[in-house]
MMTF fields as JSON, N, C-alpha, C and O atoms, coordinates in Angstrom:
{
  "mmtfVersion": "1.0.0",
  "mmtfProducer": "UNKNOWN",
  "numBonds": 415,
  "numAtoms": 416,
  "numGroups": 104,
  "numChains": 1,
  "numModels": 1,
  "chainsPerModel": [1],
  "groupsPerChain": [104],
  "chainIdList": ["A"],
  "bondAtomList": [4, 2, 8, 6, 12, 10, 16, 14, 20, 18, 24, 22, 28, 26, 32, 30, 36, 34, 40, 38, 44, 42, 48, 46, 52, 50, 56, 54, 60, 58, 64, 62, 68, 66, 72, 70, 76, 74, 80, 78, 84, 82, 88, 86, 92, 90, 96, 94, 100, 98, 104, 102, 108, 106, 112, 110, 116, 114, 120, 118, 124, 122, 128, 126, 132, 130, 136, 134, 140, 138, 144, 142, 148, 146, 152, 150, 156, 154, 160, 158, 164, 162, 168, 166, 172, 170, 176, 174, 180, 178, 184, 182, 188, 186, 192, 190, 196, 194, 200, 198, 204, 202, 208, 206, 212, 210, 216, 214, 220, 218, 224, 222, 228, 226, 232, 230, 236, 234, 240, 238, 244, 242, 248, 246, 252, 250, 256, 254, 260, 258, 264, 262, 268, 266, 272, 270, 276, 274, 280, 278, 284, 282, 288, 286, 292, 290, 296, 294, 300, 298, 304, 302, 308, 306, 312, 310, 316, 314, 320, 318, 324, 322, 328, 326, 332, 330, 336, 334, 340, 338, 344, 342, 348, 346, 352, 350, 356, 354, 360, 358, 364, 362, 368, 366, 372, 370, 376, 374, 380, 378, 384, 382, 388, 386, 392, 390, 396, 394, 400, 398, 404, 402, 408, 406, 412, 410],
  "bondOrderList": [1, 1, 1, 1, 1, 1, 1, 1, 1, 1, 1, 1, 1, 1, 1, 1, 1, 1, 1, 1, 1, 1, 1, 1, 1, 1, 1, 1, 1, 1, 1, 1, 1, 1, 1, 1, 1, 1, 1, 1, 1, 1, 1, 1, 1, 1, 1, 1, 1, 1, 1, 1, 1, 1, 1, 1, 1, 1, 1, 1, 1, 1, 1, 1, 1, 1, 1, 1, 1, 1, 1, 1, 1, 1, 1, 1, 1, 1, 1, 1, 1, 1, 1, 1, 1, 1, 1, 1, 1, 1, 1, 1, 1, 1, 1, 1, 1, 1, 1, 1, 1, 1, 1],
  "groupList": [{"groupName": "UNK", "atomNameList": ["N", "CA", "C", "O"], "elementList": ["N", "C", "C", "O"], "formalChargeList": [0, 0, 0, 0], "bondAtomList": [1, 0, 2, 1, 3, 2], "bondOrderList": [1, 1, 2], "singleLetterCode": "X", "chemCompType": "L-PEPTIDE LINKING"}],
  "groupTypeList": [0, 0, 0, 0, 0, 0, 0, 0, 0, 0, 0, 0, 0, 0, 0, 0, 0, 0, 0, 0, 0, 0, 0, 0, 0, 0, 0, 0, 0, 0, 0, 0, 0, 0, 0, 0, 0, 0, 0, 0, 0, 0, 0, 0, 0, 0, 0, 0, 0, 0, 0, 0, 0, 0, 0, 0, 0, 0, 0, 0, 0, 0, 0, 0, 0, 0, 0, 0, 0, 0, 0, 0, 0, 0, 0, 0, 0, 0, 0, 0, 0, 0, 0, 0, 0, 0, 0, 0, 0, 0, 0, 0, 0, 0, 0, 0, 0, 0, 0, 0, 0, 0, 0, 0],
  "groupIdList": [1, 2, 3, 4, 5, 6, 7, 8, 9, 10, 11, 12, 13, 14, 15, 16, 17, 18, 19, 20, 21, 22, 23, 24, 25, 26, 27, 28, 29, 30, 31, 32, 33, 34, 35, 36, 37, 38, 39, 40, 41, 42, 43, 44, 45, 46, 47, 48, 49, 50, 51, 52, 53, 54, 55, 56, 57, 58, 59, 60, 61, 62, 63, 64, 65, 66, 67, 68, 69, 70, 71, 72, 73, 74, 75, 76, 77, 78, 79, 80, 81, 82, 83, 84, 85, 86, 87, 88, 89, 90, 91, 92, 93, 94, 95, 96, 97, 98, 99, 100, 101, 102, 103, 104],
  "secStructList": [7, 7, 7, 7, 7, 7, 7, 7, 7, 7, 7, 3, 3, 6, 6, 6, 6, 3, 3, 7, 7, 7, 7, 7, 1, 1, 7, 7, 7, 7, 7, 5, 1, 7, 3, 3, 3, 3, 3, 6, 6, 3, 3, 3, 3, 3, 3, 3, 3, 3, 3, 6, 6, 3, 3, 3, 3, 3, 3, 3, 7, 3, 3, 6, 6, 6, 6, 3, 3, 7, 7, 7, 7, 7, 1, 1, 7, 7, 7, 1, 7, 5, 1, 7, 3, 3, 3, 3, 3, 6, 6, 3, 3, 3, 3, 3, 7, 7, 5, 7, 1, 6, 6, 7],
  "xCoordList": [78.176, 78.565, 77.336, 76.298, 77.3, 76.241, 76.526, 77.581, 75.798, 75.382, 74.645, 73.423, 75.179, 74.015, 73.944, 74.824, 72.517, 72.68, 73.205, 73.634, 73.074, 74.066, 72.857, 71.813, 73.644, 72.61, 73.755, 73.525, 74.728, 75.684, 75.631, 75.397, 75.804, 75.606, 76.67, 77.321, 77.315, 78.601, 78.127, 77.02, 78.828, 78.853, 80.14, 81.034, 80.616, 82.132, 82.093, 81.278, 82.975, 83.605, 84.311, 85.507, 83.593, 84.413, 85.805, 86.468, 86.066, 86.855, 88.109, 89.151, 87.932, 89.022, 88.761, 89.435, 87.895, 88.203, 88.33, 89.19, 87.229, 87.323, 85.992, 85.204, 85.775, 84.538, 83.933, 84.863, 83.255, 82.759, 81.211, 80.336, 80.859, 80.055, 79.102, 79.473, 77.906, 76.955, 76.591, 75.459, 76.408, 75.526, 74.275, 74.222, 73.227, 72.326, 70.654, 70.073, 70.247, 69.142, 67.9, 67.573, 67.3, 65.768, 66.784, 66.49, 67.571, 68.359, 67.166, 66.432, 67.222, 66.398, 67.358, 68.56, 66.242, 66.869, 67.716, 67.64, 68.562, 69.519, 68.39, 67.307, 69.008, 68.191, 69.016, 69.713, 69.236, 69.279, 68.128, 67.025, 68.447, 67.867, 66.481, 65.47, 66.932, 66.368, 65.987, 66.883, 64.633, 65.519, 65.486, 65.02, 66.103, 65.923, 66.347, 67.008, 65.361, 65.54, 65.8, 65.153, 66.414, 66.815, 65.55, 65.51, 64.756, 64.112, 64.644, 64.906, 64.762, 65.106, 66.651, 67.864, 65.966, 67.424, 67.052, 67.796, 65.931, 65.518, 65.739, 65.541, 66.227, 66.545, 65.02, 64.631, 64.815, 63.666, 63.78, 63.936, 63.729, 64.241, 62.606, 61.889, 62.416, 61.144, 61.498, 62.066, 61.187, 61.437, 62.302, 63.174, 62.685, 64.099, 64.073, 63.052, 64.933, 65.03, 66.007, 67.134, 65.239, 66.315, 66.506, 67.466, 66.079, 66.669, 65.787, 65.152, 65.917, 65.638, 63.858, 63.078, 63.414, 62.386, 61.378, 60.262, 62.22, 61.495, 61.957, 63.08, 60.66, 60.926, 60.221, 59.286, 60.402, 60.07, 58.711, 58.791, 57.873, 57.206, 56.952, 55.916, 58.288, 58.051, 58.759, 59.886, 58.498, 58.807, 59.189, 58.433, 60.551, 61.85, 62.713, 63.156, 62.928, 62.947, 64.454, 64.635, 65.635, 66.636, 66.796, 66.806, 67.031, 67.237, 68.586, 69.36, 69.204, 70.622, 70.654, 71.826, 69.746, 70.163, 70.095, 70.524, 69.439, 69.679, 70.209, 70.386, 70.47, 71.201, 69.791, 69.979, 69.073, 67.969, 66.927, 66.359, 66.746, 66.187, 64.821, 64.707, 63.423, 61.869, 60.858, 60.198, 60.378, 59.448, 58.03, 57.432, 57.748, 56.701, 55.636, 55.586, 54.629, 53.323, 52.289, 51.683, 52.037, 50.548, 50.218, 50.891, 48.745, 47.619, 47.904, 48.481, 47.73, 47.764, 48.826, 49.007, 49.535, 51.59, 51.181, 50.509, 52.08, 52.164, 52.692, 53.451, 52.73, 53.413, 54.838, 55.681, 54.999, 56.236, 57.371, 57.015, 58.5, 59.721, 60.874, 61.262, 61.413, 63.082, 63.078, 62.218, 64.147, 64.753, 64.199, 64.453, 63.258, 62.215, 62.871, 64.073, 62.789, 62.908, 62.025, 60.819, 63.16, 62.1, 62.427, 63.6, 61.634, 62.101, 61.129, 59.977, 62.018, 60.892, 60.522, 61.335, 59.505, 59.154, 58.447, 57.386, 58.615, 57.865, 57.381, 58.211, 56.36, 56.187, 55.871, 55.186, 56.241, 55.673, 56.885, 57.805, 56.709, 57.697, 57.168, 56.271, 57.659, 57.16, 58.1, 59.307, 57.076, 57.617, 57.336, 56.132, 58.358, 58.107, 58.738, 59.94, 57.622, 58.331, 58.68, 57.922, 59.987, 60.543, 60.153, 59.285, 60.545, 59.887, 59.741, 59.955, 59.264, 58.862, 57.711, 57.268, 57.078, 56.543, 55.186, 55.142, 54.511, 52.519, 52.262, 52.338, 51.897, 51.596, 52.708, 52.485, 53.99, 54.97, 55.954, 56.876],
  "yCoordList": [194.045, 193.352, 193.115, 192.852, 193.164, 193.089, 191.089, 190.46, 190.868, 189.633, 189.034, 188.886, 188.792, 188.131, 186.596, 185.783, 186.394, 185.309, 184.881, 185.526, 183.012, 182.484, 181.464, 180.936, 181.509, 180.41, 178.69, 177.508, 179.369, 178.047, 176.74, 176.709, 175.528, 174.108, 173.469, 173.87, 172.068, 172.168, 170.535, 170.271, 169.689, 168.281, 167.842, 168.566, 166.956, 167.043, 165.254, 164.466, 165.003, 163.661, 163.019, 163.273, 162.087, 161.092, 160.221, 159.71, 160.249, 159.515, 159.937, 159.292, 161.257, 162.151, 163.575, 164.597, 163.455, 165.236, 166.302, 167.176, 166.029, 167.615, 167.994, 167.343, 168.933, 169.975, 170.188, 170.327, 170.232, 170.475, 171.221, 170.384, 172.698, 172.987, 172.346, 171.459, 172.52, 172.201, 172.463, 172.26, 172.935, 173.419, 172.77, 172.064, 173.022, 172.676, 173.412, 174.244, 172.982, 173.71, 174.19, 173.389, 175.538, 175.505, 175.676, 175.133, 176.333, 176.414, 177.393, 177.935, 177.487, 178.196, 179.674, 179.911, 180.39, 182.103, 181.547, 180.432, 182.644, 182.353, 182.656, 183.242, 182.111, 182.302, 181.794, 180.883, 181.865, 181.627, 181.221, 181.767, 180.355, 179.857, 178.921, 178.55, 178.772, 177.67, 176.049, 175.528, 175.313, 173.828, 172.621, 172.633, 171.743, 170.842, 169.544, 169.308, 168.681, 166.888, 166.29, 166.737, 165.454, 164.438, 162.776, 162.082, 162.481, 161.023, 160.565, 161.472, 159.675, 158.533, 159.004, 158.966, 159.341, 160.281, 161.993, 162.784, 162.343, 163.597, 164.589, 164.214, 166.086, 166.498, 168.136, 168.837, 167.916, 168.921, 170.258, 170.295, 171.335, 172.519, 173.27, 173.585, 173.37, 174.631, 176.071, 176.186, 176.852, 178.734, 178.87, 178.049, 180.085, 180.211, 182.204, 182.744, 182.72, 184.331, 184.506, 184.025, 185.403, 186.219, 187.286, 187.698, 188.139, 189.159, 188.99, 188.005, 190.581, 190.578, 190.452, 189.942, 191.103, 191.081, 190.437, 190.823, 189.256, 188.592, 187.31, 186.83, 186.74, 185.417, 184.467, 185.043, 183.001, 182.182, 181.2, 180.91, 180.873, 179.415, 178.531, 177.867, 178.417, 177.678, 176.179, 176.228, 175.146, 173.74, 173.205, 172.997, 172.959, 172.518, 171.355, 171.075, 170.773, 169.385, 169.501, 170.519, 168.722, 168.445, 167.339, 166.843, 166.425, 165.504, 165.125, 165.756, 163.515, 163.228, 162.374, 162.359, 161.558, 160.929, 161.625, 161.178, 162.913, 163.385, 164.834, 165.478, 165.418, 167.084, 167.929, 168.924, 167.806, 169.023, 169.407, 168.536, 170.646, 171.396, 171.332, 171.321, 171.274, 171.58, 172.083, 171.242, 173.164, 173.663, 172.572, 172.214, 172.198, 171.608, 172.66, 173.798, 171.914, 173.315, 173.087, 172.016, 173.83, 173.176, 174.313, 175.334, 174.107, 175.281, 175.526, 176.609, 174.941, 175.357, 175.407, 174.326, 176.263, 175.349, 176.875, 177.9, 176.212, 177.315, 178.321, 178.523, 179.288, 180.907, 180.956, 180.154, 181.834, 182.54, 181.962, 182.103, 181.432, 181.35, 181.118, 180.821, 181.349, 180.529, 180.444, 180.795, 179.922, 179.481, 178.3, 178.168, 177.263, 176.111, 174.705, 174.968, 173.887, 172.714, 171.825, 171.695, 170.935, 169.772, 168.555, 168.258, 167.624, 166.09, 165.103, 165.289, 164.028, 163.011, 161.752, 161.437, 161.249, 160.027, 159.499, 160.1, 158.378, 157.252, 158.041, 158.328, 158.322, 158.793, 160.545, 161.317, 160.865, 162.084, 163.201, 162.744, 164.413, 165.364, 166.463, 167.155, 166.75, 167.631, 168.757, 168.743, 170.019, 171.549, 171.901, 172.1, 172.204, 172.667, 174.199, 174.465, 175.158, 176.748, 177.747, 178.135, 178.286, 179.36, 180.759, 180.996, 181.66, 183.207, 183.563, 182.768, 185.137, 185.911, 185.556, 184.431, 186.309, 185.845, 186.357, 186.925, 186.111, 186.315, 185.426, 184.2, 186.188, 185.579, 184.782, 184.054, 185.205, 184.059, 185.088, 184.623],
  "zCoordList": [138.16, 136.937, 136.069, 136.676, 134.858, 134.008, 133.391, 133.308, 133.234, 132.402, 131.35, 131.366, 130.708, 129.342, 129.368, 129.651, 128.956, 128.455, 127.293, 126.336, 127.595, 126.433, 125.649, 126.032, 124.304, 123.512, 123.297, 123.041, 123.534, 123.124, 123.667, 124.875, 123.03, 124.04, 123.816, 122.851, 124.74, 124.239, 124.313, 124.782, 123.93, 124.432, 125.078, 124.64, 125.94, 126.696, 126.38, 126.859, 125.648, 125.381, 126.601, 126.745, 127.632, 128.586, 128.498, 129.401, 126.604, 126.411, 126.141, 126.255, 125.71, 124.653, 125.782, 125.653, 126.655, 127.593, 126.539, 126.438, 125.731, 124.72, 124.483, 123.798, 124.99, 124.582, 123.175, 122.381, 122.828, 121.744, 121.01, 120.784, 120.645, 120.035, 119.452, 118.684, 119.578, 118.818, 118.228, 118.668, 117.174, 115.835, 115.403, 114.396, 116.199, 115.681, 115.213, 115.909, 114.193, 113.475, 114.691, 115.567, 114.608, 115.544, 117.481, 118.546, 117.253, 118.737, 118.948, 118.122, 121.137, 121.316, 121.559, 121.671, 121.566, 122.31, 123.539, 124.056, 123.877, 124.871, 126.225, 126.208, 127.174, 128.338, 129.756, 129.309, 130.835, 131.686, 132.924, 132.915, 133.835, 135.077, 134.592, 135.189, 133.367, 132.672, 133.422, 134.088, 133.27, 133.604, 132.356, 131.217, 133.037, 131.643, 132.563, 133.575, 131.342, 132.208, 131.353, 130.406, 131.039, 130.127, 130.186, 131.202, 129.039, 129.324, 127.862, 127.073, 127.587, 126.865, 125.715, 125.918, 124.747, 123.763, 123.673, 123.094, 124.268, 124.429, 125.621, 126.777, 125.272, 126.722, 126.259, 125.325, 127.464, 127.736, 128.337, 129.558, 127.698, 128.568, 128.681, 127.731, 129.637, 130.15, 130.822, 131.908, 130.227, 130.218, 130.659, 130.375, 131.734, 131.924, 131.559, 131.133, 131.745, 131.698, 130.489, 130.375, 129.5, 129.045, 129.358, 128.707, 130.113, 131.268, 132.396, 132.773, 133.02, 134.754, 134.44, 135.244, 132.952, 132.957, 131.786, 131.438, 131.283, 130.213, 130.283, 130.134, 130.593, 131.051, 130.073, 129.517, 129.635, 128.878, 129.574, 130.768, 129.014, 129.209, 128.38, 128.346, 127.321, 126.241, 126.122, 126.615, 125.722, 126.3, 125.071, 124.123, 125.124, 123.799, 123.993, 125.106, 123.103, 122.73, 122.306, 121.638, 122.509, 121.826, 122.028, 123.154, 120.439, 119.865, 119.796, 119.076, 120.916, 121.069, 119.747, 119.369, 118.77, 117.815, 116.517, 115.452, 116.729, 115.359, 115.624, 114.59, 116.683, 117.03, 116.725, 116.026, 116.939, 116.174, 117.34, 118.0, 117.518, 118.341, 117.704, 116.478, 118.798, 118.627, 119.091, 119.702, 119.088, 120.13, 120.035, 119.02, 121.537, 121.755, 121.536, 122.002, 120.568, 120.698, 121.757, 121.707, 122.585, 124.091, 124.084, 123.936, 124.31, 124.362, 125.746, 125.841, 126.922, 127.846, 128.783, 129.343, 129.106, 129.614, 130.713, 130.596, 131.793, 132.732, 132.905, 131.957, 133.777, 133.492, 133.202, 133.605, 132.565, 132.309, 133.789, 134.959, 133.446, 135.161, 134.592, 133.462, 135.784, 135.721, 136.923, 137.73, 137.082, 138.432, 139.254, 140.451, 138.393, 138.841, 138.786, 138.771, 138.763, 138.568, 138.105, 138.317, 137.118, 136.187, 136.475, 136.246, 136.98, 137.233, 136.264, 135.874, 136.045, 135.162, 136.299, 137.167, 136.193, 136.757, 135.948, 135.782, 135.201, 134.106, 132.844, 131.982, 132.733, 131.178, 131.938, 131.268, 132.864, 132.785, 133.608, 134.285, 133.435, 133.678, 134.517, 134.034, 135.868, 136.624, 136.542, 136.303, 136.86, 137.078, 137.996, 138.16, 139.213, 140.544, 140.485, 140.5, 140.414, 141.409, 140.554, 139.665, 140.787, 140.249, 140.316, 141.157, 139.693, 140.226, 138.764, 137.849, 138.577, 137.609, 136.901, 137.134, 136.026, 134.885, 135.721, 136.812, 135.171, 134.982, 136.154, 136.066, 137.47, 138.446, 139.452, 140.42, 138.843, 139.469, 140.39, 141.061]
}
């Protein structure tokens, strides 16, 4: 079976059980095996695959009070992955693992 990635995000209403599209400005490229952590009204996504052989290490910002997508700019951010995990503890956000990419 072949697969693509997806760029779409949805939000799911607890109250009303209805799905709903996002439309928002600065979305990233589609990607899979992506991770992402949620801290305060911000959710954090770090790289992730858009295919078997192009992988991301770029660190993006979506905004729950205003809908708007941001690439974080850092000189130094780690290799290219997917398939890793992101956890927050107090002001700071860890990246454990994953495969592919430059050295990975």
């Amino acid at each position: 079976a072949k697969y693509t990635a997806l760029d779409d995000f949805y939000v799911f209403d607890l109250e009303t059980l209805i799905w709903t599209k996002i439309e928002a400005p600065n979305a990233p490229d589609a990607r899979y095996y992506h991770a992402g952590v949620v801290v305060g009204d911000k959710l954090y996504i770090f790289g992730g695959a858009k295919t078997n052989e192009v992988y991301h290490n770029d660190l993006l910002t979506f905004d729950f009070g205003t809908y708007t997508w941001e690439t974080i700019k850092i000189d130094d951010t780690p290799t290219s992955r997917a398939g890793h995990l992101l956890f927050h503890i107090g002001k700071k956000i860890y990246l454990y693992g994953g495969f592919g990419g430059e050295g990975g």
